[in-house]
C-alpha distance (Angstrom), angle and dihedral (degrees) to the residues before:
residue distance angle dihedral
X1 . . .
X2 3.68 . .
X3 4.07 113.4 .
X4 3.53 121.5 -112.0
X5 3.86 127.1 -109.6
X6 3.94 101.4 -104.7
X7 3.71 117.8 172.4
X8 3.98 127.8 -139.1
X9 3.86 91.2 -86.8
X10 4.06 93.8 56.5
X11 3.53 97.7 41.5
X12 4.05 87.7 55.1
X13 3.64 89.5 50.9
X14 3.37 101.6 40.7
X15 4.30 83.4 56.8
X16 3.45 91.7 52.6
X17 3.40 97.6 58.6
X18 3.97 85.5 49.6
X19 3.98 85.6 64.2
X20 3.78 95.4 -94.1
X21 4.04 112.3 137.5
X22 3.98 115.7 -156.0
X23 3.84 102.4 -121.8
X24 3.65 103.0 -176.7
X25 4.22 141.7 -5.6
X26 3.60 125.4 -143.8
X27 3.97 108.5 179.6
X28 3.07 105.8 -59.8
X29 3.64 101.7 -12.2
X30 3.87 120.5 94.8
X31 3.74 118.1 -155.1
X32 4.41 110.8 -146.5
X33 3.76 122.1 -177.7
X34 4.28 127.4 178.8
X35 3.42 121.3 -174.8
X36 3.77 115.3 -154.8
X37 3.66 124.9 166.7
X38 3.93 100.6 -12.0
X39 3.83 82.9 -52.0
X40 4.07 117.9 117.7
X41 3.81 113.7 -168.0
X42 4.10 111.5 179.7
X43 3.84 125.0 -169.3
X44 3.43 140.2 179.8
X45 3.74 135.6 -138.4
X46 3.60 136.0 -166.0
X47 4.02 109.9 -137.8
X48 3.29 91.3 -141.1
X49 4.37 121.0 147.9
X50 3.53 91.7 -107.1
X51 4.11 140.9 14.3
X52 3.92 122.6 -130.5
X53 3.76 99.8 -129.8
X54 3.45 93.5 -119.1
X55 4.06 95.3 55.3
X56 4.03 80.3 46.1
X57 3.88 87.6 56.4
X58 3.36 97.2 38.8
X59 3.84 79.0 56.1
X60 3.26 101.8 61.5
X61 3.57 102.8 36.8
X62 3.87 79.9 60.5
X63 3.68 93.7 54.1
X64 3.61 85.8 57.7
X65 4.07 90.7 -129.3
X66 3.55 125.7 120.8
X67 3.67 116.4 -107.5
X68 3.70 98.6 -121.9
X69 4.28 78.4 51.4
X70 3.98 90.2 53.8
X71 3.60 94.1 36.8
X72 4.36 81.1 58.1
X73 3.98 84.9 62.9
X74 4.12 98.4 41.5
């Protein structure tokens, strides 16, 4: 299963319903954080109108979730 064309916007929102809290924006970079278990993982994504599907994946192996998990929140 191919992944969809998300942009910027969709990607953030989709994180934030994972747990992930934006902490900061610089242009057009946004700053995310969760904290589970002691354990901080941060990202950043570029709000951009659409994703390359690698940056997506790159994403979401980031995220630590599995895509079929982050595809759940899209």
């Amino acid at each position: 299963m191919k992944l969809p064309r998300l942009s910027g916007r969709e990607v953030i929102k989709a994180l934030a319903k994972a747990g992930f809290q934006e902490i900061r924006r610089h242009g057009s970079r946004v700053y995310l954080e969760k904290t589970t278990a002691g354990e901080t993982s941060h990202l950043m994504v570029h709000n951009f109108k659409e994703l390359d599907p690698k940056a997506l994946m790159d994403i979401i192996h980031q995220s630590g979730l599995s895509r079929d998990e982050f595809l759940s929140f899209v």
